[in-house]
C-alpha positions in Angstrom: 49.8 94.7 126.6 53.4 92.9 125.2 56.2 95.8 125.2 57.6 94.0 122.2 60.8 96.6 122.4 61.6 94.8 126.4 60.9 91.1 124.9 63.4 92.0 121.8 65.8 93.3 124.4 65.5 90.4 126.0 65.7 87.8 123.3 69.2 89.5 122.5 70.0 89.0 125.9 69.2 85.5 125.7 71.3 84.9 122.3 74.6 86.8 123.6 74.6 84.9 126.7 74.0 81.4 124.8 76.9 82.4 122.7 79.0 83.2 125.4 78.4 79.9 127.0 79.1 77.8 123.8 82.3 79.8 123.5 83.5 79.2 127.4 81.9 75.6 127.0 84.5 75.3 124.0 87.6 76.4 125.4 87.2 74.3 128.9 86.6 70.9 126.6 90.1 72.2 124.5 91.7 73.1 127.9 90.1 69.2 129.3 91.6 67.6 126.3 94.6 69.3 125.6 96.6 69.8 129.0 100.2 69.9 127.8 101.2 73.2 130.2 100.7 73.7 134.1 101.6 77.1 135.1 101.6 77.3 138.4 103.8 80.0 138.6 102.0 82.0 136.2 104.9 82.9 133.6 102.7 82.4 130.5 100.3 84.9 129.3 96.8 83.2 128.2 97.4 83.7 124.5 100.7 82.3 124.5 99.8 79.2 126.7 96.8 78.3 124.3 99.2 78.7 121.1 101.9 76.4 122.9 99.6 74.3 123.9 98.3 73.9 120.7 101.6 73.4 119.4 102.4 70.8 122.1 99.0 68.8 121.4 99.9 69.0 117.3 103.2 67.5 118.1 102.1 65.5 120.5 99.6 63.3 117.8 102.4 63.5 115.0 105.2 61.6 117.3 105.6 59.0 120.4 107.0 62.1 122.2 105.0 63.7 125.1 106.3 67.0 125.9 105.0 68.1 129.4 105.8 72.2 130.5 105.4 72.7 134.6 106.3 75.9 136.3 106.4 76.6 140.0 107.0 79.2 142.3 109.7 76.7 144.3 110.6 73.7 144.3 109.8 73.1 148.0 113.5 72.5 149.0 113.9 69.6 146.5 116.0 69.1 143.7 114.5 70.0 140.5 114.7 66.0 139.1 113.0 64.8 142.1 110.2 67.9 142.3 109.7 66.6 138.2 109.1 63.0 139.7 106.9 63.9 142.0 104.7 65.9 139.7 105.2 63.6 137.1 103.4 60.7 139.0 100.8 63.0 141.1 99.7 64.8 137.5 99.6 61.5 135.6 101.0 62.7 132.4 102.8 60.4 129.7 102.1 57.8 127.0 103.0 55.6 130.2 100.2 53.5 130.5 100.6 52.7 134.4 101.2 56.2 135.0 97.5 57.0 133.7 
């Protein structure tokens, strides 16, 4: 005999977790795409690092200007102009086309 109250159950189960994953699947493609901010020193909250982001990907498509936004815990004893270099070239950012 089917309990058909443990198969709805589970069916809902199913559906929440399949909407879950689309959702995550979605903001990791957006996150992929749209990498404008590296936080390493984790300054931003989420909300506000999505909403710059956004804002920095917008401006980003509307002008020859690449706007890049690193934070870091130290600079590793080096200036901050030649820490900038360094992640510049090792994170490939840029409308650069041999820094891609």
């Amino acid at each position: 005999m089917v309990n058909k109250g443990n198969i709805t159950f589970n069916l809902r189960r199913i559906y929440f977790a399949g909407l879950l994953l689309i959702f995550l699947l979605q903001a990791l493609s957006y996150a992929l795409q749209n990498k404008h901010i590296y936080d390493n020193a984790d300054i931003l909250s989420g909300p506000d690092e999505l909403k710059l982001g956004k804002t920095l990907s917008e401006y980003d498509k509307a002008s020859d200007v690449d706007i890049e936004i690193l934070t870091v815990k130290t600079l590793k004893g080096q200036t901050p102009s030649d820490h900038a270099d360094v992640m510049y070239k090792s994170l490939k950012v840029g409308k650069n086309p041999s820094n891609s």
